[in-house]
C-alpha positions as CSV (number, residue, x, y, z in Angstrom):
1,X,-32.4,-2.5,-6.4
2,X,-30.8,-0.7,-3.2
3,X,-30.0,-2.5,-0.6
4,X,-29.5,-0.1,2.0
5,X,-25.6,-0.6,2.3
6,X,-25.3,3.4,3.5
7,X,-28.5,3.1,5.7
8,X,-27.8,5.7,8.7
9,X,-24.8,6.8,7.3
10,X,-23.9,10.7,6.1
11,X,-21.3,11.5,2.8
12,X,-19.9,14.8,2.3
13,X,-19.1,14.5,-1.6
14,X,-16.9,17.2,-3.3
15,X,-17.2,18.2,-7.0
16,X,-20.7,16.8,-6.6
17,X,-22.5,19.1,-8.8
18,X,-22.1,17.1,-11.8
19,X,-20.2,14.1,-13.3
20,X,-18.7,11.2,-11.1
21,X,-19.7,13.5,-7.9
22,X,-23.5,13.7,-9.1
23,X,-23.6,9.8,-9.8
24,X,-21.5,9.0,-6.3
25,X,-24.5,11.3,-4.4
26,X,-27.3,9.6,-6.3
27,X,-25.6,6.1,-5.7
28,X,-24.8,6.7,-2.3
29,X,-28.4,8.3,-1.3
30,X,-30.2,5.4,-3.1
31,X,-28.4,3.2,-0.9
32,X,-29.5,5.3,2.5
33,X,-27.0,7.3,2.6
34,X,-28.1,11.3,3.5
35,X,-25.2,12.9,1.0
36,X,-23.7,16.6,1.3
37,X,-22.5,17.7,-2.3
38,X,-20.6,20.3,-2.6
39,X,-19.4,22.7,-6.0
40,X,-18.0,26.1,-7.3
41,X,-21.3,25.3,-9.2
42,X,-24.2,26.7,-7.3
43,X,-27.0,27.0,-9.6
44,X,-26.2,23.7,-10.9
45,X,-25.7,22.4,-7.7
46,X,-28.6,23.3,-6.1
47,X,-30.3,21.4,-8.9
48,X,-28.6,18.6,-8.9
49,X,-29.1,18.2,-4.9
50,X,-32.9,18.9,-5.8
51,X,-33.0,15.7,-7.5
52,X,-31.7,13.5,-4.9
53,X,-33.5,12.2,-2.3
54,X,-32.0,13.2,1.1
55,X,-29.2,15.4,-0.6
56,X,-28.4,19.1,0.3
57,X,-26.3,21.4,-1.6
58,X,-23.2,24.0,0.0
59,X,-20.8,26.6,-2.2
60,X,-17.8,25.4,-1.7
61,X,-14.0,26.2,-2.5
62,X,-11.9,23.4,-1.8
63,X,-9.1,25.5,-1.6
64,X,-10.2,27.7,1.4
65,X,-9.2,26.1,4.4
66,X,-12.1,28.0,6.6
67,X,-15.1,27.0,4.1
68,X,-14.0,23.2,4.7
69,X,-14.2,24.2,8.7
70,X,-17.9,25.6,7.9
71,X,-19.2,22.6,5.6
72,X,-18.0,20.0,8.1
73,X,-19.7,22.4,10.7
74,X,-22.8,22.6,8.9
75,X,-23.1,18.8,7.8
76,X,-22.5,18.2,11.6
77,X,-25.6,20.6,12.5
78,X,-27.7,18.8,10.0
79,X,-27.2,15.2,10.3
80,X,-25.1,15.0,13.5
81,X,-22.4,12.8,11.9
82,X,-19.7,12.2,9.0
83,X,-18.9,8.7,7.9
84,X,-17.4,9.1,4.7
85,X,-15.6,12.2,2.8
86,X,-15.1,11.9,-1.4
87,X,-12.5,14.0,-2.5
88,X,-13.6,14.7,-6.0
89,X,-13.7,17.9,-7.2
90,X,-11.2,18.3,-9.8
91,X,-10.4,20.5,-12.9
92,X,-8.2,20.2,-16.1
93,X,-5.4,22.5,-18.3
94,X,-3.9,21.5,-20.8
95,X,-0.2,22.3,-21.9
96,X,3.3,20.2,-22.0
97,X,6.1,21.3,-19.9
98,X,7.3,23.8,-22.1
99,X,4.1,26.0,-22.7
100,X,1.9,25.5,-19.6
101,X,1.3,28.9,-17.6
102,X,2.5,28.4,-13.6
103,X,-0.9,29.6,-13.1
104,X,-2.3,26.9,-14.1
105,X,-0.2,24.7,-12.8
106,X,-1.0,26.2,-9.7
107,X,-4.7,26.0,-10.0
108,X,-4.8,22.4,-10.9
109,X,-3.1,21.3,-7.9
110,X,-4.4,23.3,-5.2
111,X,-7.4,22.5,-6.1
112,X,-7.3,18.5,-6.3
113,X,-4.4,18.1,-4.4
114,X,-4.6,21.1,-1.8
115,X,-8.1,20.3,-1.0
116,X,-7.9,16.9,-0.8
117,X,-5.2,17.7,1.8
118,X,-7.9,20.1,3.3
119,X,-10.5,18.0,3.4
120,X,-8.6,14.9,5.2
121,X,-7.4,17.2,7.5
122,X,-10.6,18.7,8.6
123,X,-13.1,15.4,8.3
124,X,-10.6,13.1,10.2
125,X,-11.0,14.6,13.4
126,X,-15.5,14.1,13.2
127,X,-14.9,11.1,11.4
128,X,-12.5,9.5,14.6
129,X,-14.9,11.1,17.1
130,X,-17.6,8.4,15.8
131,X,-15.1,5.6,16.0
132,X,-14.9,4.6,11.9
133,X,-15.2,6.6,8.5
134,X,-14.0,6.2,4.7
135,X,-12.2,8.8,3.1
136,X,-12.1,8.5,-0.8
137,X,-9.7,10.6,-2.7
138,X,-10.2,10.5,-6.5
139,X,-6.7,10.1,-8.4
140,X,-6.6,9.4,-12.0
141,X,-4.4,7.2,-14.5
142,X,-3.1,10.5,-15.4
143,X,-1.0,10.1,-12.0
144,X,0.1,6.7,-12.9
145,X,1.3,6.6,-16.7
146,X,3.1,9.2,-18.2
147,X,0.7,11.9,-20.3
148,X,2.8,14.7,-22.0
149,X,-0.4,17.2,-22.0
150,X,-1.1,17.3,-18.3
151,X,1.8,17.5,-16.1
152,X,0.3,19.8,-13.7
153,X,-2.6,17.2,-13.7
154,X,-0.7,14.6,-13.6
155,X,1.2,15.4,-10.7
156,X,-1.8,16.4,-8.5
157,X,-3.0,13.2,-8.8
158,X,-0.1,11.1,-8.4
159,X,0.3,13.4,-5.2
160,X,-3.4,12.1,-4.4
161,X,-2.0,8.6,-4.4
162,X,0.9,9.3,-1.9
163,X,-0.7,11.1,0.3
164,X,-3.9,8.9,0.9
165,X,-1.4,6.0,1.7
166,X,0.1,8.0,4.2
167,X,-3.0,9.7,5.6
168,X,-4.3,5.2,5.8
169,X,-1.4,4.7,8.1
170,X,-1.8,7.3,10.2
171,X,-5.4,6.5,10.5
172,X,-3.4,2.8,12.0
173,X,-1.2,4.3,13.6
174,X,-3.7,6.8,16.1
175,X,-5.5,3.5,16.3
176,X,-8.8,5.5,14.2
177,X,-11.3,3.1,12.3
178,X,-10.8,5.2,9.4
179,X,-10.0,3.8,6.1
180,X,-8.4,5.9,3.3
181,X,-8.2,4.7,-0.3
182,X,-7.9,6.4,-3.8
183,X,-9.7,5.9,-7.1
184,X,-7.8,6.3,-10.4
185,X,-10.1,6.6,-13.4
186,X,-9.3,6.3,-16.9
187,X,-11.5,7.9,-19.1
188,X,-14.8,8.2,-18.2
189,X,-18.3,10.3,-20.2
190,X,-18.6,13.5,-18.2
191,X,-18.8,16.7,-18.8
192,X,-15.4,17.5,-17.6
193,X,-13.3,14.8,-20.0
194,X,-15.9,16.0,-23.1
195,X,-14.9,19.2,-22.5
196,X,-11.4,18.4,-22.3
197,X,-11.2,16.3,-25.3
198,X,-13.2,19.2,-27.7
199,X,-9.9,20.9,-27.1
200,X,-7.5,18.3,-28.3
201,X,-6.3,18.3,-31.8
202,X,-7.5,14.6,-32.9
203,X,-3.8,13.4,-33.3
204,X,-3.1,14.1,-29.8
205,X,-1.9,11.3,-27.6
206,X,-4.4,12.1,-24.8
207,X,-6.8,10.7,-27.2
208,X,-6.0,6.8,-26.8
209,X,-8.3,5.9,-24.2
210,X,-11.8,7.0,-26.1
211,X,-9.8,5.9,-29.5
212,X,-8.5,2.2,-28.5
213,X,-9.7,1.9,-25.0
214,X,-13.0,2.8,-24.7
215,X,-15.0,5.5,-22.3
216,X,-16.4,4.3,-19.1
217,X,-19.5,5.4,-17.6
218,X,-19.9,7.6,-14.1
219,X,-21.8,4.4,-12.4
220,X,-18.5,2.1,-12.4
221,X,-16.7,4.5,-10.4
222,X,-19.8,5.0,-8.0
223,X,-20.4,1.5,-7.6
224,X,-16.4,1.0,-6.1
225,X,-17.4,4.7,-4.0
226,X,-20.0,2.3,-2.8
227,X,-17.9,-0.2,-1.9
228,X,-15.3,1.3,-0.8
229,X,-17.4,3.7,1.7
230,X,-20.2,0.7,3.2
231,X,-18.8,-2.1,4.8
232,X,-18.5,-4.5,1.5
233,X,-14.8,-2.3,1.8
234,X,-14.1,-2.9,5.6
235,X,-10.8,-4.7,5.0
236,X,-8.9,-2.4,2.3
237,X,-6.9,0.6,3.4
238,X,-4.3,3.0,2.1
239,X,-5.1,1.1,-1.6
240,X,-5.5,3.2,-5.2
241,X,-7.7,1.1,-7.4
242,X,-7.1,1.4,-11.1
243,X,-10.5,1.4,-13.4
244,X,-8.9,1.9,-16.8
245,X,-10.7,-0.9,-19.2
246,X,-6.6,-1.7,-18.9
247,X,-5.5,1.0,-20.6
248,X,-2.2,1.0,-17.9
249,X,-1.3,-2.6,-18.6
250,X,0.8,-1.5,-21.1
């Protein structure tokens, strides 16, 4: 049963279309919160924000550093606040060292990590304006433990984890209420890791955490959004929290 721990409050969620962005919106909307989801997705977006009380849906490239200006613009128009930004959207490409194309390389980290850098930079200002906010930037264990088949991947995310440390003490340091943590997943069932794992050969490595490990479900990284985003996460700052089943205890 909700509880109304995002009563009043307004989300701007990233990668929202589907996967952990869909179940962050519908947690965080059950809860009170009116949620903006955003996605390359439109068609499926639009649905998905059809579906959830209180939810709109905007196109949005995360990569385009004007389209952030307009959907912080917009959600400001509509709801006349921002309290908490979920840097979520994300994509994969597989390939080692050796054989992976720069363009991918390139894609995969100017998507997560240029527009998580995007998005911080255009949110804080709104979000200081009101005194307090939560900025959650999804990292991964990819970023944490060492996975030969996504270096580009891997390196976005690890960059996620760097840079929302510094971005919490900045927050400190300009004396903003504004907390900044990062989520690193292990696996988890959505259509982005079933996808991804269709086009693994089953001897690959990148297969241990559905083989010995187990797959979690979108709802136990919503419920720590959640936390982290009402004020059940007041206290914790420039933290990444590992939800892995313990697959990077070695």
């Amino acid at each position: 049963m909700a509880n109304g721990k995002m009563e009043g409050r307004v989300a701007i969620i990233t990668g929202g279309a589907s996967g952990l962005g869909a179940e962050d919106a519908r947690l965080l909307a059950r809860e009170g919160a009116r949620v903006v989801i955003t996605d390359m997705q439109e068609d499926l977006g639009r649905a998905t924000a059809a579906e959830i009380p209180g939810c709109v849906f905007m196109q949005h490239d995360v990569r385009d550093e004007g389209r952030w200006h307009e959907v912080i613009a917009e959600t400001l128009r509509l709801f006349g606040r921002l309290d908490t930004l979920v840097n979520n959207a994300g994509l994969v490409r597989f390939g080692t060292i050796e054989d992976l194309p720069y363009p991918d390389f390139r894609l995969q980290t100017e998507v997560m990590l240029g527009g998580t850098f995007l998005g911080c930079q255009a949110a804080i200002p709104h979000m200081s304006k009101d005194g307090a906010g939560s900025i959650i930037n999804m990292a991964s264990i990819g970023g944490i433990k060492g996975i030969s088949a996504i270096p580009a991947y891997a390196g976005a995310k690890a960059g996620i984890i760097g840079m929302t440390r510094s971005i919490a003490v900045h927050c400190r340091e300009q004396g903003y209420r504004i907390r900044c943590n990062s989520i690193a997943p292990g696996g988890i069932v959505t259509p982005m890791t079933a996808q991804a794992l269709a086009e693994l050969p089953a001897d690959n490595a990148g297969l241990e955490q559905a083989n010995n490990h187990g797959m979690g479900q979108p709802i136990d990284i919503a419920n720590m959004v959640l936390y982290l985003a009402c004020d059940d996460g007041r206290h914790i700052t420039g933290t990444n929290i590992v939800i892995d089943n313990g697959e990077t205890m070695g």
